[in-house]
C-alpha positions as CSV (number, residue, x, y, z in Angstrom):
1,X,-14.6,161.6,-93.1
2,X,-12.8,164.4,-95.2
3,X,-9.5,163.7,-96.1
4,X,-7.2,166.5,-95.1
5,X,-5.0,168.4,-97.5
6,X,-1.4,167.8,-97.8
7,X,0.6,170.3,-95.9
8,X,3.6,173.0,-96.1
9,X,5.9,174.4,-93.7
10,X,7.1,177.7,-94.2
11,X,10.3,176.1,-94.8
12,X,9.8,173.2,-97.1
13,X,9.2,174.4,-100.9
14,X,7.0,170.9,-101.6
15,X,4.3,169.6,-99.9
16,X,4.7,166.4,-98.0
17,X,1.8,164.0,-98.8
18,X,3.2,160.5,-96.7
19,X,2.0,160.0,-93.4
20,X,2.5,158.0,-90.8
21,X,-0.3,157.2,-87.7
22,X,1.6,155.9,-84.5
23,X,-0.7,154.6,-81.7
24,X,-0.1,154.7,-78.0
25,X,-1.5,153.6,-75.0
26,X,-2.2,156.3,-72.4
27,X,0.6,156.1,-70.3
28,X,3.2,156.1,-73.6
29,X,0.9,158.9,-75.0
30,X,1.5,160.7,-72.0
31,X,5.5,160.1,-72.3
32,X,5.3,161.9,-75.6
33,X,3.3,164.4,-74.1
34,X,5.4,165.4,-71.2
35,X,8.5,165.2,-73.9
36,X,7.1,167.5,-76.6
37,X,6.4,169.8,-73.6
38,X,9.8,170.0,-72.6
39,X,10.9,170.8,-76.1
40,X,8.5,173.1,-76.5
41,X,6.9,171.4,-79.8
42,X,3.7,170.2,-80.3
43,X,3.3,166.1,-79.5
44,X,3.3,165.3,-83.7
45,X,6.1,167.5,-84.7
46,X,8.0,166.1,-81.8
47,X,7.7,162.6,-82.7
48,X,8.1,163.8,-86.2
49,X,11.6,165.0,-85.7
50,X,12.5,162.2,-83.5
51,X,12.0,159.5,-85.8
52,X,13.8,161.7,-88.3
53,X,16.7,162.0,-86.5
54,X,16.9,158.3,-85.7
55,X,16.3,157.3,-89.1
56,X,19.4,159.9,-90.0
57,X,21.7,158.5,-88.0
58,X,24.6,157.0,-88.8
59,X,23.5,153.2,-87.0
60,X,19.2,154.1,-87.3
61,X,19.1,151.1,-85.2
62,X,21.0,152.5,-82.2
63,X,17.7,154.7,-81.1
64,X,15.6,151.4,-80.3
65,X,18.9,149.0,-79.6
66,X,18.6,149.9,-75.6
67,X,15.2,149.3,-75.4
68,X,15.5,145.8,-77.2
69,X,18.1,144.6,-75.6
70,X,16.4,145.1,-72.6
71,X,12.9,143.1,-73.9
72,X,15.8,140.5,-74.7
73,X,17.4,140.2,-71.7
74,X,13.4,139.9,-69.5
75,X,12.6,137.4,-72.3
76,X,15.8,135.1,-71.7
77,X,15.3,135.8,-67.9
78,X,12.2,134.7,-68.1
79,X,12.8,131.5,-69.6
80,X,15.4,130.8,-67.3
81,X,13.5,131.3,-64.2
82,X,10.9,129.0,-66.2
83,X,13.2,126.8,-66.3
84,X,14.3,127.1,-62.4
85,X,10.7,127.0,-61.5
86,X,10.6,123.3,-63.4
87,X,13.3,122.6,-61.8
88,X,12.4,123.1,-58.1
89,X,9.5,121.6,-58.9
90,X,11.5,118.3,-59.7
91,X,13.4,118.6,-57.2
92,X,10.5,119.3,-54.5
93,X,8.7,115.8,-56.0
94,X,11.8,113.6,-55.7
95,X,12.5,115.1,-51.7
96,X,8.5,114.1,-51.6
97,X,9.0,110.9,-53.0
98,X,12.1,109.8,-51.4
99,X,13.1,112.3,-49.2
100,X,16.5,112.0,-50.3
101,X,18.6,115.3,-51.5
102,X,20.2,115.2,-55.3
103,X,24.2,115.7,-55.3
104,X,25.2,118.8,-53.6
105,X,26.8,120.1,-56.8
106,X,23.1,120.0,-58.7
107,X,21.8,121.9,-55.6
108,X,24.7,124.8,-55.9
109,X,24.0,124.7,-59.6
110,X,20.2,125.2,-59.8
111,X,20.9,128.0,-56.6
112,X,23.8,129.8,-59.2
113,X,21.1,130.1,-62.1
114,X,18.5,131.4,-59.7
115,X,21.2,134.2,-58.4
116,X,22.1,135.0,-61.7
117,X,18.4,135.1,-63.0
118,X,16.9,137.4,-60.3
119,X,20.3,139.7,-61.1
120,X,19.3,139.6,-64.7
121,X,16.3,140.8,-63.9
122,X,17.3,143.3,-61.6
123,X,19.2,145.4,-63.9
124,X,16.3,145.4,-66.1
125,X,14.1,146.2,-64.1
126,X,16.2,149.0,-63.2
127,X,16.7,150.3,-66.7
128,X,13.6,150.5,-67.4
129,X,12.6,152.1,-64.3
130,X,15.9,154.9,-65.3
131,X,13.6,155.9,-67.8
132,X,15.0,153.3,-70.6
């Protein structure tokens, strides 16, 4: 495989030699696509100039901050509702076993941390579905 030459925009007085080869699935691909189309730019300039921008910035880790913080926030829900799960599974054997109910409080407990799981998990589910 030939390796290409180093290119120059009309603008830039030196040649830029580094590169960088991002891959994407489909549907991200696709993202980009749609994007750069909107901004009229082809899809590698537009990606170009947005990492360049983000690594510009003032806080460089601000342009992925939402999108971790939401990977975060599924990751902790999901070990909480892990954690439920093991939990009503304990408490399903024990009702089996004995058929006698743990302290009310425990119940109320184990039903707060489920409410506050699946609402976790709702408004991260609906970022992401906002279009991050």
């Amino acid at each position: 495989m030939q390796q290409s030459a180093p290119r120059r925009r009309l603008r830039d007085k030196q040649l830029r030699e580094r590169r960088v080869h991002p891959r994407y699935s489909d549907d991200e691909f696709a993202l980009v696509q749609k994007a750069a189309g909107l901004s009229r730019m082809q899809p590698g300039g537009y990606v170009a100039e947005c990492a360049l921008a983000a690594a510009r910035a003032d806080d460089p880790t601000a342009a992925v901050a939402d999108y971790r913080a939401m990977v975060k926030a599924l990751m902790a829900a999901n070990r909480q509702l892990g954690g439920i799960g093991n939990n009503l599974n304990q408490l399903t054997w024990h009702l089996n076993k004995d058929g006698a109910w743990p302290h009310p409080d425990t119940v109320q407990r184990l039903l707060d941390r489920v409410e506050a799981s699946i609402a976790e998990v709702d408004t991260a589910v609906a970022q992401i579905t906002e279009g991050r």
